[in-house]
N, C-alpha and C positions, 0 to 999 in steps of 0.2 A: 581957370584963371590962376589956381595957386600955381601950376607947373610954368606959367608964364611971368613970375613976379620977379621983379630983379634984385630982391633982397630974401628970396625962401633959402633954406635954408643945404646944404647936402645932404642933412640927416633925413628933410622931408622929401627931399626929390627921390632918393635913393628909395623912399617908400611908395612913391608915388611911381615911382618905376615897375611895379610888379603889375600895373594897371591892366585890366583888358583894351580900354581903348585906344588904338593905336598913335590920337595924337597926343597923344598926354604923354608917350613913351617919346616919340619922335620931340615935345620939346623938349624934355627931358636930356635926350640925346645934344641935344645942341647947345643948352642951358651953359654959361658962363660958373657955377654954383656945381656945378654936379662934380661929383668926383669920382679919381681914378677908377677903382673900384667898381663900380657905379658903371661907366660907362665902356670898362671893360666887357662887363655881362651883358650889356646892351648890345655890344658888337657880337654877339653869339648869336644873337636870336634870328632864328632861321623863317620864322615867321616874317620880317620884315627887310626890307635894308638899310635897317639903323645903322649896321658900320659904315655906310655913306656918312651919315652925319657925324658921328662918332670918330671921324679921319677929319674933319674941321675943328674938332673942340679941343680949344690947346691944354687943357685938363686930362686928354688921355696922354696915357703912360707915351713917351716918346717911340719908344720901338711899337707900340701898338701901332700908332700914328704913323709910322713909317710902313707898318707892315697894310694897313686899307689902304695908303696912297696909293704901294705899289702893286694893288690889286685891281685898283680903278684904272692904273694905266695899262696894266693887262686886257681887262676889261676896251679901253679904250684902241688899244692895238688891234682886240680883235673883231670889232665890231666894225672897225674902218679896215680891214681886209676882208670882208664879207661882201 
């Protein structure tokens, strides 16, 4: 609940980010509240595909966000020539 609240805080997302469960991480990722930082290391983790969401939250750094977009439509090219 606290990873879904629309007033928590960056400081505690950011700690609530180290979670094992992986929705807590995913709202995290998408959370309005979370920051750069924050959602920078989310998009590393190779465990999941949180840089999916982390390429929608206009909180990540801009070239990050530029750089999952143009991974998705990579993604997206090559799945539709398959």
């Amino acid at each position: 609940m606290i990873s879904e609240h629309p007033k928590v805080t960056a400081k505690t997302l950011a700690r609530l980010s180290h979670h094992p469960y992986s929705a807590i991480r995913e709202n995290i990722a998408r959370h309005p509240n979370s920051d750069a930082s924050t959602l920078s290391r989310l998009s590393k983790d190779r465990t999941q595909p949180l840089w999916y969401l982390v390429a929608f939250n206009p909180n990540a750094p801009a070239p990050l966000r530029k750089k999952l977009q143009e991974r998705m439509r990579r993604l997206g090219e090559k799945s539709a020539t398959q």
